[in-house]
C-alpha positions as CSV (number, residue, x, y, z in Angstrom):
1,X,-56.5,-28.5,-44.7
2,X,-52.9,-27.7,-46.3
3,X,-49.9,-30.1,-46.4
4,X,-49.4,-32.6,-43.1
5,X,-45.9,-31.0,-43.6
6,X,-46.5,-27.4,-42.8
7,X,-47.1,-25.3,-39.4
8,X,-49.5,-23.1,-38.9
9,X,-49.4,-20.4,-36.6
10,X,-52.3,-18.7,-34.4
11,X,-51.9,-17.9,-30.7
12,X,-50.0,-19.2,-28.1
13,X,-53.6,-19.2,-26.2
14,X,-54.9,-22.2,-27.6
15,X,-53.8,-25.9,-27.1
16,X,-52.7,-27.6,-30.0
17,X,-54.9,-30.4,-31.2
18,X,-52.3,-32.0,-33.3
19,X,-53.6,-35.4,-34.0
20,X,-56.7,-33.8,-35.4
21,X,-55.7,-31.3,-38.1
22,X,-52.7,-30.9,-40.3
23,X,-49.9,-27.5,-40.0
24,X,-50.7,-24.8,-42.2
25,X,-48.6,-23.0,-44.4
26,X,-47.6,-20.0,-43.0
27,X,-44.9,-19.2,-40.0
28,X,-46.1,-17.0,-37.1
29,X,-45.9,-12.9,-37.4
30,X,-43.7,-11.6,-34.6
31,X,-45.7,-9.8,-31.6
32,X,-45.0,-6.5,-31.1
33,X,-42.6,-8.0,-27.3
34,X,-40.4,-9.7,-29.7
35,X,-41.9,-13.1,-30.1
36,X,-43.5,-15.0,-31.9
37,X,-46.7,-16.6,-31.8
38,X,-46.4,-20.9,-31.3
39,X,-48.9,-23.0,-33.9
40,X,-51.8,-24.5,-33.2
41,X,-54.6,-26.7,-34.8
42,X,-58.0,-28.1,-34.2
43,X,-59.9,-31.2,-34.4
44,X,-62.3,-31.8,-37.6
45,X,-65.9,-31.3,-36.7
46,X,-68.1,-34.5,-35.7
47,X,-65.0,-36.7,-35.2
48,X,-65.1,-38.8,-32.3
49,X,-62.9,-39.1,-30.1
50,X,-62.2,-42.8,-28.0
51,X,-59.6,-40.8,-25.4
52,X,-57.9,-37.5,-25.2
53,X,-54.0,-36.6,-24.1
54,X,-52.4,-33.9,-23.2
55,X,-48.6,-32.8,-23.7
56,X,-46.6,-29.7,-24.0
57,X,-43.0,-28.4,-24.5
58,X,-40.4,-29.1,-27.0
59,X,-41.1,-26.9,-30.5
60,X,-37.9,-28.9,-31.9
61,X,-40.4,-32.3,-32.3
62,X,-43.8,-30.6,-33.0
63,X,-43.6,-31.2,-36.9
64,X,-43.3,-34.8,-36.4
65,X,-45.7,-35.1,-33.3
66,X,-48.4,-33.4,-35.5
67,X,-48.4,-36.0,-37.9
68,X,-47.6,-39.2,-35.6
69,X,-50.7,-37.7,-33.8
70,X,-52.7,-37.2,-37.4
71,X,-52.0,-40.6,-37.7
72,X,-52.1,-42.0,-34.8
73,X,-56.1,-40.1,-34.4
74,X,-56.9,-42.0,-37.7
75,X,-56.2,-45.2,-36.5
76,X,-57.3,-45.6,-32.7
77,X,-59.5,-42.0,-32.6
78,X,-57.8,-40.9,-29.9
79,X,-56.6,-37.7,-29.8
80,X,-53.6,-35.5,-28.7
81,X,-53.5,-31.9,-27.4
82,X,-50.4,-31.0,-27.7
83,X,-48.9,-27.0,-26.5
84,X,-46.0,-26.3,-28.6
85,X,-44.2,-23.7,-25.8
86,X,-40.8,-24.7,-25.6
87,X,-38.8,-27.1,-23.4
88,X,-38.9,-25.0,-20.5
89,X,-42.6,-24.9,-20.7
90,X,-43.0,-28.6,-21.4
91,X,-40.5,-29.0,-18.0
92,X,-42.3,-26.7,-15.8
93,X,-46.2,-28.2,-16.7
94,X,-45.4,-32.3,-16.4
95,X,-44.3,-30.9,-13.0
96,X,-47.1,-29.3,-12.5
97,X,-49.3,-31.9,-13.4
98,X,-50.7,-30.0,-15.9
99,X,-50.4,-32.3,-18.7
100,X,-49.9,-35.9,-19.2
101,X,-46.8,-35.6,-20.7
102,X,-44.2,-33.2,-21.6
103,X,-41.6,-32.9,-23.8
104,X,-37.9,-31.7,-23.7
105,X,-34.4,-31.6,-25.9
106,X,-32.4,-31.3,-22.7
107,X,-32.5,-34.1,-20.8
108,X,-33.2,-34.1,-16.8
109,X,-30.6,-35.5,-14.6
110,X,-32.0,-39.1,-12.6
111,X,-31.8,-36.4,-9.4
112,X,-34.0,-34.1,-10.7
113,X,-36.6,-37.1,-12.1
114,X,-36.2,-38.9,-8.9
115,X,-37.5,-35.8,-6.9
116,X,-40.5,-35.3,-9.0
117,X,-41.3,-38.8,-9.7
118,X,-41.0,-38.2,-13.5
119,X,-39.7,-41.3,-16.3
120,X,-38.0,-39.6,-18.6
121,X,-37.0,-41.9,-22.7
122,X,-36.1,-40.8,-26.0
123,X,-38.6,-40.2,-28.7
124,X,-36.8,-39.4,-32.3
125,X,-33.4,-37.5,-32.8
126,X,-33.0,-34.2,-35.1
127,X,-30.5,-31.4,-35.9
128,X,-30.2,-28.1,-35.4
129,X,-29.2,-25.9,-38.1
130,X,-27.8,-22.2,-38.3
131,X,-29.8,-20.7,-41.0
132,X,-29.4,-17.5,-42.5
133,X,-30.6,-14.3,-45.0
134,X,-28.2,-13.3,-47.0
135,X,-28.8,-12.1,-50.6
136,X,-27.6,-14.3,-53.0
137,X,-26.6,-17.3,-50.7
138,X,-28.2,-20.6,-50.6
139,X,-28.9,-23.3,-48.7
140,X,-26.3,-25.1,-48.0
141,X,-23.6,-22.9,-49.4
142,X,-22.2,-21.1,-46.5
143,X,-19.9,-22.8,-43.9
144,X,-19.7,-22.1,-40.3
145,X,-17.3,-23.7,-37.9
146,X,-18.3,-24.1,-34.3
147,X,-15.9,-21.3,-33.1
148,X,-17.0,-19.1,-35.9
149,X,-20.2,-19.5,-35.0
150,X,-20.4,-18.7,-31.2
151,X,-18.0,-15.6,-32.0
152,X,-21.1,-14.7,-34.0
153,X,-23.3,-15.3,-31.4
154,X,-20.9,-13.3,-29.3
155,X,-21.0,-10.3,-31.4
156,X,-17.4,-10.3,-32.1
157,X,-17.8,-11.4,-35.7
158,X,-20.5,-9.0,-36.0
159,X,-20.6,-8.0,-40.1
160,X,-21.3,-10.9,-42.9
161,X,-17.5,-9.8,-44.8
162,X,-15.7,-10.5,-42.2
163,X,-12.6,-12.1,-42.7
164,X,-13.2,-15.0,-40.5
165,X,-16.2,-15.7,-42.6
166,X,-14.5,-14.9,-46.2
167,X,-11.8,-17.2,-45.2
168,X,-14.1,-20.2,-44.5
169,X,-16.0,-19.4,-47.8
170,X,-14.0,-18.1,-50.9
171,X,-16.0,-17.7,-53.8
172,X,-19.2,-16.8,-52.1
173,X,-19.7,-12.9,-52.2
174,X,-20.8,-11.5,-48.8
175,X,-22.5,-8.3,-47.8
176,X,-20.9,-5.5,-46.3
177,X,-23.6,-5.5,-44.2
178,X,-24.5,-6.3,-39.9
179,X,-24.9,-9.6,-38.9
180,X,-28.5,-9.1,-37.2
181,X,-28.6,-12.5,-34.7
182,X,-31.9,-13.9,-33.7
183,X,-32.3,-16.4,-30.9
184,X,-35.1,-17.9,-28.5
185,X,-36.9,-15.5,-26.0
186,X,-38.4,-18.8,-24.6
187,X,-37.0,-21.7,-22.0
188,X,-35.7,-24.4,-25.2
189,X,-34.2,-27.7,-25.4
190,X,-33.3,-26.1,-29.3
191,X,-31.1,-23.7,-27.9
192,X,-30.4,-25.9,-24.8
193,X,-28.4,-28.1,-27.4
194,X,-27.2,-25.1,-30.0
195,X,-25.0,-23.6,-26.6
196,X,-24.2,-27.0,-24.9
197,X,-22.3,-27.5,-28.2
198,X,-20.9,-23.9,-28.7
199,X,-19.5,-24.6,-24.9
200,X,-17.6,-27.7,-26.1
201,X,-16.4,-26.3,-29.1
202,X,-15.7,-22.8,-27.8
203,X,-13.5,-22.0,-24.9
204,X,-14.8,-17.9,-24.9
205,X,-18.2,-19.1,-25.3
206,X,-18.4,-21.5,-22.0
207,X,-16.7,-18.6,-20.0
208,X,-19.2,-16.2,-20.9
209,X,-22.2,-17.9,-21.5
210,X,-22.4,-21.2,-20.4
211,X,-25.7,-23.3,-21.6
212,X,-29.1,-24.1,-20.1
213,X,-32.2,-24.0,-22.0
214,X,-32.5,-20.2,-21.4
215,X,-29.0,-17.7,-21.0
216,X,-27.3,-14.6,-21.1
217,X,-27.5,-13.5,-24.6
218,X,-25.0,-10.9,-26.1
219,X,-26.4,-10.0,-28.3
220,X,-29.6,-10.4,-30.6
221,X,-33.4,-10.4,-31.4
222,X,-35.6,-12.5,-29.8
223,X,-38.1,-15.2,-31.2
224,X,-40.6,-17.5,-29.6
225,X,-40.4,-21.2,-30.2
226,X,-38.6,-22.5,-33.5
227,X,-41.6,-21.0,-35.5
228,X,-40.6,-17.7,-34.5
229,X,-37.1,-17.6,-34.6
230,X,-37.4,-19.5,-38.4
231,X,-40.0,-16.5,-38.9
232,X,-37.7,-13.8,-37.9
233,X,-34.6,-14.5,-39.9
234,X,-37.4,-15.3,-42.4
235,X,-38.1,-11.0,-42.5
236,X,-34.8,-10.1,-41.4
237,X,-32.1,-9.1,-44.3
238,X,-28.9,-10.1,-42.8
239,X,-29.9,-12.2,-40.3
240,X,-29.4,-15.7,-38.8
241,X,-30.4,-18.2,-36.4
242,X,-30.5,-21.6,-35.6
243,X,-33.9,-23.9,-36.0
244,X,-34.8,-28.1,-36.2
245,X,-34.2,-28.9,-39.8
246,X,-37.7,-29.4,-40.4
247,X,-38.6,-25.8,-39.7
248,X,-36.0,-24.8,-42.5
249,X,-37.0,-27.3,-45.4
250,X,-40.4,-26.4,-44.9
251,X,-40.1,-22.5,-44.9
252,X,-37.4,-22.7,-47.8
253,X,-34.7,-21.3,-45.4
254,X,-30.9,-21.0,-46.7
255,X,-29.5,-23.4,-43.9
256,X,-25.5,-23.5,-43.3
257,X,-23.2,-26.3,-43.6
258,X,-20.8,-26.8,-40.6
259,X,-17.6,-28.5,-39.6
260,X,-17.8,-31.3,-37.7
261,X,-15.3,-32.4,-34.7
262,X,-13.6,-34.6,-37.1
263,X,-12.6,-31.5,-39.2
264,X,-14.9,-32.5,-42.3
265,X,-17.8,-30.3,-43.7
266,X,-21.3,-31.9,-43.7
267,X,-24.5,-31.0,-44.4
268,X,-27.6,-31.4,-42.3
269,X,-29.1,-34.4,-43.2
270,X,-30.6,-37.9,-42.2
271,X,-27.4,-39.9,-42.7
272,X,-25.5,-37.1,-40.6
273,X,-27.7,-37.4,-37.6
274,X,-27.8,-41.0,-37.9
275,X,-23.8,-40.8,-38.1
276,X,-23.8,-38.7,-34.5
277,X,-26.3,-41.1,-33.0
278,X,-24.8,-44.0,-33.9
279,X,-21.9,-42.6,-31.4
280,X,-24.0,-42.9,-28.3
281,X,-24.0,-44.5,-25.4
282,X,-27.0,-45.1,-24.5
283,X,-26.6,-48.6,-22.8
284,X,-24.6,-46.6,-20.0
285,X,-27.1,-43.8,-19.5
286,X,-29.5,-43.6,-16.8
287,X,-32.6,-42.8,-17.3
288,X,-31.6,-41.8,-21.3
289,X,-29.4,-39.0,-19.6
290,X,-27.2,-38.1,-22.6
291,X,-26.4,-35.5,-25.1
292,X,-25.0,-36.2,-28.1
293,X,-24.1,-32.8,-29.5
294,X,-20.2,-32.7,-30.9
295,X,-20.1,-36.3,-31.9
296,X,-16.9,-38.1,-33.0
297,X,-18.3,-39.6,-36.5
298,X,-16.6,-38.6,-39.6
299,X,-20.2,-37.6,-41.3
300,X,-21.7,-36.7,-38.4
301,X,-23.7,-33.3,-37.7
302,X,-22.2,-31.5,-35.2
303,X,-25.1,-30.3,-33.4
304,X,-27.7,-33.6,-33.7
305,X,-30.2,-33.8,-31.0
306,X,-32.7,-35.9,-29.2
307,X,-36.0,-35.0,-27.8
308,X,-37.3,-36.7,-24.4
309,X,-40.3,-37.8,-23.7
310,X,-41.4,-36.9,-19.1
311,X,-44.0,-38.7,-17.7
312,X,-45.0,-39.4,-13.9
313,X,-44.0,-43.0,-12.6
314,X,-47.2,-42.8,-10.3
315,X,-49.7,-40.4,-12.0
316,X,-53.0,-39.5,-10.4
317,X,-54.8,-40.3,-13.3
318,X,-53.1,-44.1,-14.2
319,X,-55.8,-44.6,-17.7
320,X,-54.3,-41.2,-19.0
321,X,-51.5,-41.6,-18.3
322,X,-51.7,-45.2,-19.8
323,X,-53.3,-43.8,-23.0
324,X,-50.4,-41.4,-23.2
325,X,-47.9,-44.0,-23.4
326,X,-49.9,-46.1,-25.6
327,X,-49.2,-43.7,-28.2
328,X,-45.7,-43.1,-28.1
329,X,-46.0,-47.1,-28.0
330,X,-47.6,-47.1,-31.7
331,X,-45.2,-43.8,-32.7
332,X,-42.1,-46.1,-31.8
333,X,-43.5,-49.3,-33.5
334,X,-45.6,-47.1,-36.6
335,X,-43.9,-43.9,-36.8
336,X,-40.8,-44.7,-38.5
337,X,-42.1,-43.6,-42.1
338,X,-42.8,-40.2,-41.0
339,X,-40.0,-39.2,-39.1
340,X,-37.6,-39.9,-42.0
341,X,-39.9,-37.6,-44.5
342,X,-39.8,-35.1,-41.6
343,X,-35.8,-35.1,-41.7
344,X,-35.7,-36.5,-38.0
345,X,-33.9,-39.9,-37.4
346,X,-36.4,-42.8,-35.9
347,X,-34.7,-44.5,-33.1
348,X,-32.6,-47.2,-33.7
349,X,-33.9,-51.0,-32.9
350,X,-31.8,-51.5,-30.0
351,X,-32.6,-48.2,-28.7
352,X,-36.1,-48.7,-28.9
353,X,-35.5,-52.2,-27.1
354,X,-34.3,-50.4,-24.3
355,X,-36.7,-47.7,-24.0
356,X,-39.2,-51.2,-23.9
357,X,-38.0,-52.1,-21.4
358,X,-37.2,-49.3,-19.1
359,X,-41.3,-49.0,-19.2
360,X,-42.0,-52.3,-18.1
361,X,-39.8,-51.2,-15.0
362,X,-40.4,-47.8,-14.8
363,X,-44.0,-47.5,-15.3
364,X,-46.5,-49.2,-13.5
């Protein structure tokens, strides 16, 4: 087994075990449609196992839910399954009754829960990142405003030395070269939050694009999951896109810093995403309903995000579904370690009192 840290990446085929083995090293090869292939892992031989769960959706969280459920196996011996597919995915299965719990960075409306019976709480918070492959620049180097960044992703900035770009970043030589884009080819709470914020902070980009967790590209090359979009720009000279944090620490990536709505330049970090969440609301959100891309805070990262956490109210199967909260029970109360060395932001004390209690009521 290689480092807890790292993701491995086989087919989409075959569920994840996460609890019972640790990431690999390497990030998926594109398939010859465009994608790329989602990780997976598998339990260690002769283990035993006192109950299994199964989830799917969100690839944002998937680092950190692999080693919560390494964990999390060690301790209790139960163990997770867990398909990293994407938000959409993760939606689409729970309501299907597929799984026993799925997983999402956009956030369902009480509506939309109410209709199919689904509890929906917050599980850890992240950041996405725009990173890039440009010879010669590193991580953290580059700087991207908001606007900047969705006339990228418009294709109206479309070469590296263009002057909008040379005049946010004097001093750093840039190619002559195209700007080659990559985005998800998959339904994603990632890029769910990346165009949610690029339609606050972009008047052209909300006219013509809009968000959801899957939309009208412009332009660019697609990748499947944050695995393939991190191992895209990865091979691609000239390229960027836009991953969780994790996936770029771990795959060395040159990541971007951007300019926040208070007009300061930040880096992606711990203490920025803790600086956005610390903005929310979440007293006054039903059902957790809240994004919290574009936040106020002077240090915060512009495009911090939260992943949710859908399960049924009323499930067929009540001792599954009971072991499947009993987990994100001990993440909440044991997980706070590794979400930190993972770059994600456990939630806050009060938060977490008030997920508490929204399962006493919500889940019987």
């Amino acid at each position: 087994m290689k480092s807890t840290a790292r993701i491995a990446a086989l087919s989409l085929a075959l569920a994840l075990a996460v609890s019972a083995c640790k990431p690999g090293t390497d990030t998926p090869a594109p398939a010859a449609d465009g994608t790329a292939a989602a990780p997976t892992a598998t339990a260690p031989a002769g283990d035993k196992v006192a109950a299994e769960i199964t989830g799917a959706g969100a690839t944002f969280i998937y680092p950190l839910l692999s080693k919560w459920s390494d964990e999390y196996h060690k301790a209790t011996g139960n163990k997770i399954n867990y398909q990293s597919i994407g938000s959409g995915g993760g939606i689409a299965q729970i309501k299907a009754a597929t799984v026993d719990f799925g997983s999402t960075d956009k956030p369902l409306p009480s509506e939309e829960l109410a209709t199919a019976g689904l509890g929906q709480f917050p599980s850890a918070i992240g950041g996405v990142v725009p990173v890039v492959n440009v010879a010669g620049v590193t991580a953290g180097e580059l700087r991207l405003s908001g606007p900047l960044l969705a006339d990228i992703y418009l294709g109206t900035v479309a070469k590296w030395n263009d002057p909008a770009i040379a005049a946010l970043n004097p001093g750093v030589t840039l190619p002559d070269s195209k700007i080659n884009v990559v985005k998800r080819s998959d339904g994603s709470g990632t890029t769910f939050n990346f165009v949610n914020y690029l339609s606050k902070v972009s008047p052209a980009w909300k006219a013509k694009v809009g968000e959801g967790t899957s939309v009208n590209w412009p332009t660019g090359i697609g990748g499947k999951g944050n695995e393939g979009v991190a191992s895209y720009v990865k091979q691609i000279k000239g390229s960027i896109g836009y991953v969780e944090l994790a996936y770029a620490t771990e795959n060395g990536m040159a990541h971007a810093q951007m300019q926040n709505a208070a007009g300061n330049w930040v880096q992606p970090s711990i203490a920025a995403f803790q600086a956005a969440a610390a903005t929310a609301d979440w007293k006054n959100a039903k059902d957790f309903n809240l994004v919290i891309t574009n936040a106020p805070g002077a240090e915060a990262w512009p495009i911090t995000a939260t992943n949710f956490i859908l399960m049924y109210k009323q499930p067929k199967d009540a001792q599954r579904s009971k072991d499947a909260l009993a987990f994100f029970k001990w993440s909440l109360a044991n997980g706070q370690a590794q979400a930190q060395a993972l770059h994600y932001v456990p939630l806050p004390a009060e938060l977490v009192s008030q997920v508490e209690a929204y399962w006493a009521t919500e889940f019987k």
